[in-house]
KOLKEKOL-544417 format. One record per residue (C-alpha): residue number from 1; residue in three letters; z, y, x. Coordinates in nm, 4 decimals. Layout:
KOLKEKOL-544417
<NUM,ala,<Z,Y,X>>;
...
end
This chain:
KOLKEKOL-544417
<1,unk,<3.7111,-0.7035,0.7324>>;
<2,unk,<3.5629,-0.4614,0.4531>>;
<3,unk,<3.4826,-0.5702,0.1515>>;
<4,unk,<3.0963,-0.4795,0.1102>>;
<5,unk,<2.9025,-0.4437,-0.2320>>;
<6,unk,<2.5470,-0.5078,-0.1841>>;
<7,unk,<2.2912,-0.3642,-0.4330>>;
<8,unk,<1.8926,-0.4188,-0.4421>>;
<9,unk,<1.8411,-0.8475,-0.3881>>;
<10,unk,<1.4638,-0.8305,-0.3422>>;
<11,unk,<1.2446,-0.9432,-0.0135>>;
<12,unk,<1.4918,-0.7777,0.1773>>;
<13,unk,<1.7771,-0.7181,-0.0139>>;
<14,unk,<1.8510,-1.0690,-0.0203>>;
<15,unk,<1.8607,-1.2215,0.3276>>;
<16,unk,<2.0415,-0.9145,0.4423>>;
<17,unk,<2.3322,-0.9976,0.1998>>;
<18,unk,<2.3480,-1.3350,0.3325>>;
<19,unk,<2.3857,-1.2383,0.7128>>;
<20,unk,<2.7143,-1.0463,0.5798>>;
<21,unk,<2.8248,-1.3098,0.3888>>;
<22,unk,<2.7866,-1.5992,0.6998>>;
<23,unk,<2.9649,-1.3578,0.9218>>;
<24,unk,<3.2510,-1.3738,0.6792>>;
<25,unk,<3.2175,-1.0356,0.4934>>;
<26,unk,<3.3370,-1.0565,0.1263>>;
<27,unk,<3.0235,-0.9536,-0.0230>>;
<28,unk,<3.0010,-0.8624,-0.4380>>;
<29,unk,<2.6506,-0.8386,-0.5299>>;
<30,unk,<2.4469,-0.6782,-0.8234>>;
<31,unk,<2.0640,-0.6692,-0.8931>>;
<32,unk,<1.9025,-0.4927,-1.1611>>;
<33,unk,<1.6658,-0.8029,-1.2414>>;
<34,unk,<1.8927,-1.1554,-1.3197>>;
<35,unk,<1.7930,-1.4295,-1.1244>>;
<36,unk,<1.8240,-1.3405,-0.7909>>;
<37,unk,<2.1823,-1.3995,-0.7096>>;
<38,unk,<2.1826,-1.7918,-0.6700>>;
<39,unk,<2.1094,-1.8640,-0.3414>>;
<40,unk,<2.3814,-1.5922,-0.2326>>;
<41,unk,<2.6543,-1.7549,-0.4665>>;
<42,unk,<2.6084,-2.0582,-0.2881>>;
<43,unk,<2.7130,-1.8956,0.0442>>;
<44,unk,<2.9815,-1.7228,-0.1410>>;
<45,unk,<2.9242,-1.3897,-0.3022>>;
<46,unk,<3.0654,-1.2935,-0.5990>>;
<47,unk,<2.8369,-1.1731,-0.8457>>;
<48,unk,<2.8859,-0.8220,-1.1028>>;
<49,unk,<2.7314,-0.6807,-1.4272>>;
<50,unk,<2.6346,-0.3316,-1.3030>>;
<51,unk,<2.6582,-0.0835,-1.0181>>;
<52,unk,<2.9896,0.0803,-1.1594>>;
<53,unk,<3.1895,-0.2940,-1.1490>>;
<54,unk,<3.0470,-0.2583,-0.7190>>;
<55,unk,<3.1943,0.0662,-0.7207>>;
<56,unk,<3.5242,0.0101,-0.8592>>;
<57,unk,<3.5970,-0.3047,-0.6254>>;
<58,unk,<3.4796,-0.2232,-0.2895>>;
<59,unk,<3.5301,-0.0212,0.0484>>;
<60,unk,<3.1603,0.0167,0.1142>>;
<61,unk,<2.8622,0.0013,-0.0743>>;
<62,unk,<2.5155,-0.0932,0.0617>>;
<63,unk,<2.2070,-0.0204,-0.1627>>;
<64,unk,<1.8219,-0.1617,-0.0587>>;
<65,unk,<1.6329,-0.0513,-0.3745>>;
<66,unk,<1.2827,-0.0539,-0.3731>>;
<67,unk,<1.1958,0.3628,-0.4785>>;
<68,unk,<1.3230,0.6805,-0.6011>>;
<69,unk,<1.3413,0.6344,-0.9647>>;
<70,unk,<1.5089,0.3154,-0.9121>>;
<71,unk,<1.7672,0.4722,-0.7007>>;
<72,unk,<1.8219,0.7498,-0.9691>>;
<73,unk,<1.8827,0.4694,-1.2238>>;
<74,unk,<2.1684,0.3038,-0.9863>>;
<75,unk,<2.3504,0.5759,-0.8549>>;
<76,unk,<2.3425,0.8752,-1.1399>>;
<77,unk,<2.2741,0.5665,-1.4640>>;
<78,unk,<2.5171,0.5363,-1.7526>>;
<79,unk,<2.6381,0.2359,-1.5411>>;
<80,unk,<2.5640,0.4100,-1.2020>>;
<81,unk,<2.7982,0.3978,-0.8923>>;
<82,unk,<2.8732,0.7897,-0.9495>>;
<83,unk,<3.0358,0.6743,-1.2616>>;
<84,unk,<3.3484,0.5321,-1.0574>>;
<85,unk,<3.3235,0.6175,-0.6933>>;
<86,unk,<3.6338,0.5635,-0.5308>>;
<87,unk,<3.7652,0.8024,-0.2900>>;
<88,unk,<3.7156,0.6721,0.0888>>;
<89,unk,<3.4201,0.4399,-0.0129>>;
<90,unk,<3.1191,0.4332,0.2165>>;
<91,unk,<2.7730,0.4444,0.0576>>;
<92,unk,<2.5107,0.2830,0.3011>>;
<93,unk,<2.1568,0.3521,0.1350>>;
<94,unk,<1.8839,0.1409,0.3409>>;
<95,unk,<1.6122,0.1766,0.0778>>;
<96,unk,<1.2798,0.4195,0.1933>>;
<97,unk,<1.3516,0.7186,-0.0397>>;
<98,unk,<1.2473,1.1069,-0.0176>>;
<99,unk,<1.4645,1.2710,0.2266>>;
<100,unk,<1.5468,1.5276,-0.0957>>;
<101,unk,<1.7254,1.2545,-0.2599>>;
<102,unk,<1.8654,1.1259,0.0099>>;
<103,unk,<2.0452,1.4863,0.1007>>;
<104,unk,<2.1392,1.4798,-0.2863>>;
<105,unk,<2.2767,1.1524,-0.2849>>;
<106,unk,<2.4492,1.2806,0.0368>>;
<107,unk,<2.6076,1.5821,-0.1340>>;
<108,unk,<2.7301,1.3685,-0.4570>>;
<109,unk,<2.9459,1.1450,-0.2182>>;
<110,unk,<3.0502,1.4397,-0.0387>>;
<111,unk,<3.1709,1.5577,-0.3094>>;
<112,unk,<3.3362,1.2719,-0.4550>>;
<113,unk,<3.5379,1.2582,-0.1235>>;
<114,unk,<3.3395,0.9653,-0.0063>>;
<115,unk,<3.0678,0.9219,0.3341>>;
<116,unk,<2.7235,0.8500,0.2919>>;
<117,unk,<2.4381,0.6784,0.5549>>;
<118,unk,<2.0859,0.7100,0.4535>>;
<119,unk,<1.9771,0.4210,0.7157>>;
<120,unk,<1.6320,0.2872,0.6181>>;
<121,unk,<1.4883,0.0002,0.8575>>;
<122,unk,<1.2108,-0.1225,1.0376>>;
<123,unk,<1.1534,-0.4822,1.0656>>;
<124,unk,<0.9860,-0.6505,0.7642>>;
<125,unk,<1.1414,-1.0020,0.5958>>;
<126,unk,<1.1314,-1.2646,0.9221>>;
<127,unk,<1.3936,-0.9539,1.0826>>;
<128,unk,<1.6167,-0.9496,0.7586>>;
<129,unk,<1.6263,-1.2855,0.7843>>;
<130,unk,<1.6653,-1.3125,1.1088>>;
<131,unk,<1.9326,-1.0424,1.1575>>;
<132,unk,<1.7319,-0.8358,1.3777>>;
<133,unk,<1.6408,-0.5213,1.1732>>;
<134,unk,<1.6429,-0.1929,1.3087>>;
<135,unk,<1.8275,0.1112,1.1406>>;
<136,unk,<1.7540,0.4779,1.1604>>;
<137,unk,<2.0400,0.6337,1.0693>>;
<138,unk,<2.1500,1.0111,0.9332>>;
<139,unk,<2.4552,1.1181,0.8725>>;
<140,unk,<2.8016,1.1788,1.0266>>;
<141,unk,<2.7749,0.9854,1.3615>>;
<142,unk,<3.1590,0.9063,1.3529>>;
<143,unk,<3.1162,0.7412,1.0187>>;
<144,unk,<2.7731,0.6056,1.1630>>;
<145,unk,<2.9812,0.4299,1.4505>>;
<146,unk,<3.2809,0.3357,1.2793>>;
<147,unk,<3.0460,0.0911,1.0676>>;
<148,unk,<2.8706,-0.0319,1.3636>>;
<149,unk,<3.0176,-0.3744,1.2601>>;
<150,unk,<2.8404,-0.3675,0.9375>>;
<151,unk,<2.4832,-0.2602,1.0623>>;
<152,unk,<2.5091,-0.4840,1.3571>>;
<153,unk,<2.5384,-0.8112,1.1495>>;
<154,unk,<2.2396,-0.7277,0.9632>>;
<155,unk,<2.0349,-0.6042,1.2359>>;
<156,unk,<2.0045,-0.5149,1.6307>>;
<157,unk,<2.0157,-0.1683,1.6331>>;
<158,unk,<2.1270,0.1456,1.4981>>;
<159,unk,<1.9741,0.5005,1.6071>>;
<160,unk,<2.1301,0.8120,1.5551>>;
<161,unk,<1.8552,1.0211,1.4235>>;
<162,unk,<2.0746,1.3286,1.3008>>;
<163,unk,<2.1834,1.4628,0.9935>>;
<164,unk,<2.1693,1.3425,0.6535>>;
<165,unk,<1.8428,1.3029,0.5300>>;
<166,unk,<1.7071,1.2392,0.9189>>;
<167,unk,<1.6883,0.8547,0.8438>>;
<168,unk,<1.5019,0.8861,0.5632>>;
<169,unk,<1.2267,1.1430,0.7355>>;
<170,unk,<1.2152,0.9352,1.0261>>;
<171,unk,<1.1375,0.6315,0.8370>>;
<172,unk,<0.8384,0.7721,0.6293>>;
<173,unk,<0.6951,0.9467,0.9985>>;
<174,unk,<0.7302,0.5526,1.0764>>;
<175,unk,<0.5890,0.3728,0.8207>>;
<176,unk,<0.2989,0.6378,0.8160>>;
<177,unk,<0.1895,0.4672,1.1658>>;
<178,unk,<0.2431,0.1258,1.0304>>;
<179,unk,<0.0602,0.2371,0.7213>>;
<180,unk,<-0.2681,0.3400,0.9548>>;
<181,unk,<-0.2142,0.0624,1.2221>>;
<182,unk,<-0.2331,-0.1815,0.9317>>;
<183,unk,<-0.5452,0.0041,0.8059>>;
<184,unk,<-0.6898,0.0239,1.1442>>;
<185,unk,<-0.6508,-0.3443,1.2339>>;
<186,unk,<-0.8070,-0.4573,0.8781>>;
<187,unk,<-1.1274,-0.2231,0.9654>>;
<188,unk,<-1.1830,-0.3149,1.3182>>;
<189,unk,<-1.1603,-0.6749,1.2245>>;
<190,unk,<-1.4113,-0.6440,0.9271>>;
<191,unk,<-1.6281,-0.5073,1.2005>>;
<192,unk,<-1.6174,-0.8194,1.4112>>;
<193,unk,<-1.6554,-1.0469,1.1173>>;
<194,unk,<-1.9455,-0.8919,1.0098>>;
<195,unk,<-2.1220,-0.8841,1.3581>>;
<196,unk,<-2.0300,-1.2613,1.3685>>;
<197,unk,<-1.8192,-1.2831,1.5903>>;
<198,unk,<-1.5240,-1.5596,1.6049>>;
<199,unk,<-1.2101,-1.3577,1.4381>>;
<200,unk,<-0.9709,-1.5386,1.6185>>;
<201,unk,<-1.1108,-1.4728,1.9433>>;
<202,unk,<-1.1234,-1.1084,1.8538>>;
<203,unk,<-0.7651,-1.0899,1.7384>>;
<204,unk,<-0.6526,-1.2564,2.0962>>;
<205,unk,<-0.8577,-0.9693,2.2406>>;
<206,unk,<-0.6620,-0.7386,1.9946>>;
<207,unk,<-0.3258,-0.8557,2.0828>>;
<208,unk,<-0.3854,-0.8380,2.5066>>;
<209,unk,<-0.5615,-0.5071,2.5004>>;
<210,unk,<-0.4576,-0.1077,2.4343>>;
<211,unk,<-0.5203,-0.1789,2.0685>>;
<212,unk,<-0.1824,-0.4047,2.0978>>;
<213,unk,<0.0543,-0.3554,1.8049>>;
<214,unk,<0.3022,-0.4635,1.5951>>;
<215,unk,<0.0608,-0.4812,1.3223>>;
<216,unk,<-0.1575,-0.7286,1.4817>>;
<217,unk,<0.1109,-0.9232,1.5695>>;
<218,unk,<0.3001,-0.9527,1.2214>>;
<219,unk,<-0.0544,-0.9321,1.0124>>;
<220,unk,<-0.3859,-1.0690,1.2450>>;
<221,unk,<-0.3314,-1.4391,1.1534>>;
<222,unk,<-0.2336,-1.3912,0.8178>>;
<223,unk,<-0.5682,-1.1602,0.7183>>;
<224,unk,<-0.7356,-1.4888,0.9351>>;
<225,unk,<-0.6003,-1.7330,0.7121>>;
<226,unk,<-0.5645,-1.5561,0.3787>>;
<227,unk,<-0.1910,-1.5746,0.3569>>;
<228,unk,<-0.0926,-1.2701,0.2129>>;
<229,unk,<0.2847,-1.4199,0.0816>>;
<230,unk,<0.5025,-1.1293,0.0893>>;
<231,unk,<0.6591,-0.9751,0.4192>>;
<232,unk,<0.6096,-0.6190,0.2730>>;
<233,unk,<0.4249,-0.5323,0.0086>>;
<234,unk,<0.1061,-0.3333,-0.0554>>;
<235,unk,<0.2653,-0.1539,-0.3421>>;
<236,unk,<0.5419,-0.0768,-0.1535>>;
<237,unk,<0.3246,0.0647,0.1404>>;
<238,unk,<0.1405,0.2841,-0.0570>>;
<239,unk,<0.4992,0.4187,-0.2655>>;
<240,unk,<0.5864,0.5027,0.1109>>;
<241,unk,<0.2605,0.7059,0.1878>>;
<242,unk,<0.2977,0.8885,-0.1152>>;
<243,unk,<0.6369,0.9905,-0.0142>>;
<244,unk,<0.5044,1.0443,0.3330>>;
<245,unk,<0.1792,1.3089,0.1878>>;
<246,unk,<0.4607,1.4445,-0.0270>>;
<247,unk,<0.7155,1.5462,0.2674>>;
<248,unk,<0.4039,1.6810,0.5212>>;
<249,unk,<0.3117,1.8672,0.1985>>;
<250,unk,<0.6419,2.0047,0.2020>>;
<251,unk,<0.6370,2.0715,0.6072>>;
<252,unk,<0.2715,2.2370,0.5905>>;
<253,unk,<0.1538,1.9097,0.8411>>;
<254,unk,<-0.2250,1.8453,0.8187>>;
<255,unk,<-0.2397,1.4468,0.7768>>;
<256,unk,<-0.6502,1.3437,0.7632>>;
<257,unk,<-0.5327,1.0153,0.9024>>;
<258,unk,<-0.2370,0.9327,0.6367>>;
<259,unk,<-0.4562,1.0493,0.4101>>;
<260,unk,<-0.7220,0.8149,0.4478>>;
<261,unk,<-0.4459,0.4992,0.4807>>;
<262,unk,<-0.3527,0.6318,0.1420>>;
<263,unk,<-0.6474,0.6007,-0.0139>>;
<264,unk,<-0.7198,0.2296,0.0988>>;
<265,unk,<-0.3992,0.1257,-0.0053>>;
<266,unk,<-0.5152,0.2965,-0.3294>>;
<267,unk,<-0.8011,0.0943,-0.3269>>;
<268,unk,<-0.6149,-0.1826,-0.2764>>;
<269,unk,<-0.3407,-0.1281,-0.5780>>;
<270,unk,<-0.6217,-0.0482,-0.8211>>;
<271,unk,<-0.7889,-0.3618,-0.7667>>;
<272,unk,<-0.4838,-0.5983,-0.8536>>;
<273,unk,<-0.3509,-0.6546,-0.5214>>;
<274,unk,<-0.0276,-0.4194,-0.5123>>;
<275,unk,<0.2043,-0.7403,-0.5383>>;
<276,unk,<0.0603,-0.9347,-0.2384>>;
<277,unk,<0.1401,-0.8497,0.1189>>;
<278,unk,<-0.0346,-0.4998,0.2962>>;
<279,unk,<-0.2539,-0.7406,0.4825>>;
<280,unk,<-0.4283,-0.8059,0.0989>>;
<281,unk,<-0.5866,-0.4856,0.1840>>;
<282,unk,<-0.8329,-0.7731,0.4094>>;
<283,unk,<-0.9890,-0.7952,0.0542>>;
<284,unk,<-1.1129,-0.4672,0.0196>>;
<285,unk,<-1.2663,-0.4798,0.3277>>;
<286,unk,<-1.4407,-0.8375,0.2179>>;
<287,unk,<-1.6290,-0.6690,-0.0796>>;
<288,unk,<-1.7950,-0.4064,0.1448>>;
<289,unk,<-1.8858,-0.6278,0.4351>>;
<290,unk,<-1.9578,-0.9259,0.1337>>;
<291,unk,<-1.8242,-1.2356,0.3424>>;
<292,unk,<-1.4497,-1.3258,0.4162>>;
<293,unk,<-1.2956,-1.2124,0.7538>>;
<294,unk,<-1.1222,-1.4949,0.7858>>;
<295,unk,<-1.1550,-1.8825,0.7161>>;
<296,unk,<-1.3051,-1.9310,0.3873>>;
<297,unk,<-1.1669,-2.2202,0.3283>>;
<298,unk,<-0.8043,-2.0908,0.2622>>;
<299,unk,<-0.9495,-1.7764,0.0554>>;
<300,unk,<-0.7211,-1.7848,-0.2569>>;
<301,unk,<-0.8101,-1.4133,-0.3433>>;
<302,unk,<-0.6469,-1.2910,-0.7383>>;
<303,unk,<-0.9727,-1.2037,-0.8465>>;
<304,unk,<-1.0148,-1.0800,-1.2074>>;
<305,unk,<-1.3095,-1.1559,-1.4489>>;
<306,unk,<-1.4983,-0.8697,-1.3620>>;
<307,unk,<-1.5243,-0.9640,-0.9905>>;
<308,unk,<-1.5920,-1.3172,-1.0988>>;
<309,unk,<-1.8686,-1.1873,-1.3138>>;
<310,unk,<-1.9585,-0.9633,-0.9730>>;
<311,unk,<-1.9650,-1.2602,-0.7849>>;
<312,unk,<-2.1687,-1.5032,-0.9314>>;
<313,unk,<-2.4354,-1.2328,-1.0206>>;
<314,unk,<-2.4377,-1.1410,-0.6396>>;
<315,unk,<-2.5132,-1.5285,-0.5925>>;
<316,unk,<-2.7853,-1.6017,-0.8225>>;
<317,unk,<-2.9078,-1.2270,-0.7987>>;
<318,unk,<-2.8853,-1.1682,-1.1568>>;
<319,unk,<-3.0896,-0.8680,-1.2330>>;
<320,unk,<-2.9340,-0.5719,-1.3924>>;
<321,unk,<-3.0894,-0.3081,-1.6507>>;
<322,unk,<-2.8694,-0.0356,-1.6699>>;
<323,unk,<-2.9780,0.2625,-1.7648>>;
<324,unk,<-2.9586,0.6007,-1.6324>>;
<325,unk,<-3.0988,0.9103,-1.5360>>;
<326,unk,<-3.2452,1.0980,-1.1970>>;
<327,unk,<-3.2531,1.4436,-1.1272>>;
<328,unk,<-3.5090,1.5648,-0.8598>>;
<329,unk,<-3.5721,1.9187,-0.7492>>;
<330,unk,<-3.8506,2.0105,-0.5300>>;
<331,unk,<-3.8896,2.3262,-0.3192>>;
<332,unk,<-4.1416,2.5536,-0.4503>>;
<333,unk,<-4.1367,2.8183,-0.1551>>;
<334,unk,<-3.9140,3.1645,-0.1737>>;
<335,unk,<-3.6144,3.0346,-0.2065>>;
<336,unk,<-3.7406,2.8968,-0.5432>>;
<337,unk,<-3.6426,2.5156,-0.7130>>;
<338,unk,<-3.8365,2.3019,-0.9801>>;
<339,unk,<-3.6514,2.0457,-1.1209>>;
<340,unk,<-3.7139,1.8030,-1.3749>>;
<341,unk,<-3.5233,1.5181,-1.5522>>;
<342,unk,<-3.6497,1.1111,-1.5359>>;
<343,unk,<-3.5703,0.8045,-1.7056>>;
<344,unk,<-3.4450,0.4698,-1.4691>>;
<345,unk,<-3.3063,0.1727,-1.4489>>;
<346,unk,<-3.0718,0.0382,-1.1953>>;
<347,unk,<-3.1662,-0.3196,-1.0887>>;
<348,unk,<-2.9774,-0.3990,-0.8083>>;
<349,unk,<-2.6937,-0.2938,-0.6110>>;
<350,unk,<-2.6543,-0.3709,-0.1944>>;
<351,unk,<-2.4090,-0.3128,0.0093>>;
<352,unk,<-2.4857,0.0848,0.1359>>;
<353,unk,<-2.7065,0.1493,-0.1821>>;
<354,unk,<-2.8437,0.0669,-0.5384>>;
<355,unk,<-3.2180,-0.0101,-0.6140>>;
<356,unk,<-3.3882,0.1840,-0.9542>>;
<357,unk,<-3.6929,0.1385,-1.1266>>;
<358,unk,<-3.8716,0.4451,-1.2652>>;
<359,unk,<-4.2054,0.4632,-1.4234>>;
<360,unk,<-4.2092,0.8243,-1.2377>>;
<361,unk,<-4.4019,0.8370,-0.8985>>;
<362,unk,<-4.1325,0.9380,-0.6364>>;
<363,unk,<-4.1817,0.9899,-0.2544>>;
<364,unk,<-3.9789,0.8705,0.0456>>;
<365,unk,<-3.7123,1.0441,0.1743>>;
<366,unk,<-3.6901,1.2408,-0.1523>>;
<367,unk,<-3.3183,1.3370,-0.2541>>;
<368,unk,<-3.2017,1.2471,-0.6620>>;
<369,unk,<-2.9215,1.2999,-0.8129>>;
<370,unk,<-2.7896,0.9808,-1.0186>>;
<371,unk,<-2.6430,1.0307,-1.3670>>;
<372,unk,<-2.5233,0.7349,-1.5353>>;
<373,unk,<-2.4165,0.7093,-1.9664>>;
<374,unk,<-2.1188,0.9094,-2.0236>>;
<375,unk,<-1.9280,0.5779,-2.1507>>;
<376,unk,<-1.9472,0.4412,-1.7355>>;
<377,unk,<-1.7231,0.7956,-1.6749>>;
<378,unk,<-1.9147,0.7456,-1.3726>>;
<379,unk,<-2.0056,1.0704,-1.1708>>;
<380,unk,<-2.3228,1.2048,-1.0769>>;
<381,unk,<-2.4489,1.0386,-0.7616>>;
<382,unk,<-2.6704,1.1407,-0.4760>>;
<383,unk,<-2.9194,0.9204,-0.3592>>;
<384,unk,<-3.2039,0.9158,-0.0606>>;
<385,unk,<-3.4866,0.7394,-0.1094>>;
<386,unk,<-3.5803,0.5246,0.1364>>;
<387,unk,<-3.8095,0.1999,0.0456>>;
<388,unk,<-4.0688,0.1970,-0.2540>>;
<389,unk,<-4.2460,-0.0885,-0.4035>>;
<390,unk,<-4.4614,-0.1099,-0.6561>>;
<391,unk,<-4.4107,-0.3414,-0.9575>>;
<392,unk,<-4.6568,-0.3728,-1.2452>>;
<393,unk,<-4.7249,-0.0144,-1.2948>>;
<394,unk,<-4.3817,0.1151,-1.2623>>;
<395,unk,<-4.1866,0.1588,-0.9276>>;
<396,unk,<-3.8839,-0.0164,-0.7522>>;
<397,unk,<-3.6813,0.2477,-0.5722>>;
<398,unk,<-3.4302,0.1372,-0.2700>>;
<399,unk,<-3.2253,0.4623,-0.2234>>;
<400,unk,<-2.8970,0.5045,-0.0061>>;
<401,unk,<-2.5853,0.6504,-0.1395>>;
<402,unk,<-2.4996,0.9735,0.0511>>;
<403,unk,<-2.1574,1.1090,0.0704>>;
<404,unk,<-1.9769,0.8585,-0.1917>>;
<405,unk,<-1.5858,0.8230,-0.1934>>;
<406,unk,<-1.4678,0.4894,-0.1375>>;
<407,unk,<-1.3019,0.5136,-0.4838>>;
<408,unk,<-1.5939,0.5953,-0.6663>>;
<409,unk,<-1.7763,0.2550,-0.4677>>;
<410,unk,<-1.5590,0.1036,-0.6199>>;
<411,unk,<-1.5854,0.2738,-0.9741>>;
<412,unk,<-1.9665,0.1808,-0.9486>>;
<413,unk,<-1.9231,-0.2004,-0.8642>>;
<414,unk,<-1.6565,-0.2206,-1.1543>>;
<415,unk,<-1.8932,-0.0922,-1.3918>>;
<416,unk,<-2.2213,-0.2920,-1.2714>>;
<417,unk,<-1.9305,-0.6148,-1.3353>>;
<418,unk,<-1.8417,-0.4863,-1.6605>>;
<419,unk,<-2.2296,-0.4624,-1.7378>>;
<420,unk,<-2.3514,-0.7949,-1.5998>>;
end
């Protein structure tokens, strides 16, 4: 049998390694962070100080590494696996990369006289462990088949997808559907949690119906019960949009519906939740709808202080005097504006708008434009008015956000925490 090195010993890394080393592979492993290795000594592996001490000692070489910069650092590093290729070695790259760096990475073993396989895989950690990933391969398909062995203990399947650099395209079309199926199944449950409905009755529905998927399957239960241990990360799903915009970029593609994905996965990194599983993104979702999709009693969300401080003032409805100013233009006939500036105060914040007091008479349906202090770096928001009460010679203002970016939502409800 070959002897294998086996580079990258993260959440998939690591159980892949050990299905080689059960089926009685000699496997030499190396990870850039110590610590990881124990578990796979135990079954046997014999562990190295760098990528070049893999290259020097083995017949192929399998890297899982978790992005592109990464990968730079193992294969082209001071103590990279270019350093001391050996003619004849086999370089299996299952990590989600560009397809630019895969073709490089391609061309360097090439030219070394050695094959390379950029084989990413779909199947998140129960497959790795389980054996049963699935690998999209690119590549030369005699070299592809000749180490049929190799993918075949790790996983189920290999697919011929074409030449190099195909495996790693394919992948990121891929994981841009998981990407929006995972986005997709978070919204349309939000929608039954808020509308009361029983979540786990929905998610049955979900799982029998055309809205069937993978997704629902490997995620529904988890978003239910607020287990967001990691299968595959949110950080990671959002480094694989990016490289997904970045290739249809490259391939003039219009993408409204990756786009979007990326941008709640953005959400979702920004507020401290790039470390938990993609299903965290359930959280982001929460704070609009304000209750928990899910059983509350197993909510263990990593909330900083400023959504504590967020929290508690939404629950004894502390009131909030920030100031700012409004901007209102009225039509004067002719294709003529007036416009004047007013002094406010923002009391409140709801879930699809803010309320402001003014001592400035205002009328219904009237259109402002929000500016906050310069130190919130907040933007100028437009606002309808839509409810007005008076309040001891001043006026209370309800007025609906129009046209706000998630992102700057979010920006807002950060800075109300930061002010409360």
């Amino acid at each position: 049998m070959k002897t294998i090195g086996f580079i990258g010993l993260g959440t998939m890394g690591e159980p892949m390694a050990a299905n080689l080393i059960r089926k009685g592979y000699s496997v030499l492993v190396y990870n850039r962070t110590p610590g990881k290795e124990e578990q796979l000594i135990e079954l046997g592996a014999d562990v190295v100080a760098s990528p070049l001490e893999v290259a020097k000692r083995v017949e192929v070489i399998i890297t899982m590494i978790s992005n592109d910069q990464a990968i730079e650092e193992v294969y082209f590093g001071e103590n990279g696996i270019f350093k001391t290729l050996q003619p004849g070695t086999t370089i299996i790259d299952n990590s989600t990369i560009s397809p630019t760096l895969a073709k490089r990475l391609a061309t360097e073993a090439t030219n070394r006289f050695c094959d390379f396989i950029d084989a990413p895989v779909t199947g998140s950690k129960p497959a790795a462990i389980d054996g049963t990933l699935l690998f999209m391969a690119g590549g030369d398909k005699q070299t592809i088949d000749d180490n049929q062995d190799i993918f075949l203990t790790m996983g189920r399947e290999v697919i011929y997808m074409g030449e190099h650099g195909s495996g790693a395209t394919a992948k990121l079309a891929h994981n841009t559907i998981v990407g929006i199926n995972a986005a997709g199944l978070v919204e349309g449950m939000a929608i039954a949690a808020k509308s009361g409905i029983n979540v786990s009755s929905f998610l049955r529905v979900v799982q029998a119906g055309g809205a069937a998927s993978k997704q629902a399957d490997l995620k529904g239960q988890k978003i239910i019960d607020h287990d967001f241990s990691v299968q595959f990360s949110l950080s990671l799903m959002l480094k694989d949009l990016r490289l997904s915009s970045v290739l249809t970029d490259s391939l003039g593609v219009s993408t409204p519906m990756l786009e979007s994905a990326k941008s709640l996965f953005q959400l979702g990194q920004a507020a401290g939740y790039g470390e938990s599983d993609l299903a965290a993104l359930a959280y982001i979702y929460e704070n609009w709808i304000g209750k928990k999709i899910g059983d509350t009693a197993t909510a263990t969300a990593p909330v900083n202080d400023e959504k504590k401080v967020d929290e508690r003032r939404k629950k004894v409805r502390l009131p909030l005097d920030i100031p700012l100013m409004m901007s209102i233009y009225q039509w004067e006939g002719d294709g003529a504006f007036t416009g004047q500036s007013v002094n406010g105060y923002l009391r409140d914040l709801s879930e699809d708008g803010i309320q402001i007091e003014s001592d400035f008479p205002l009328e219904r349906d009237m259109f402002i434009v929000i500016h906050f202090i310069q130190k919130s770096e907040l933007p100028p928001m437009t606002a309808k008015i839509i409810r007005i009460e008076r309040n001891n010679g001043s006026f209370k203002y309800g007025c609906m956000l129009t046209a706000l970016p998630l992102y700057q939502r979010i920006q807002l409800q950060e800075y109300i925490a930061s002010q409360s």
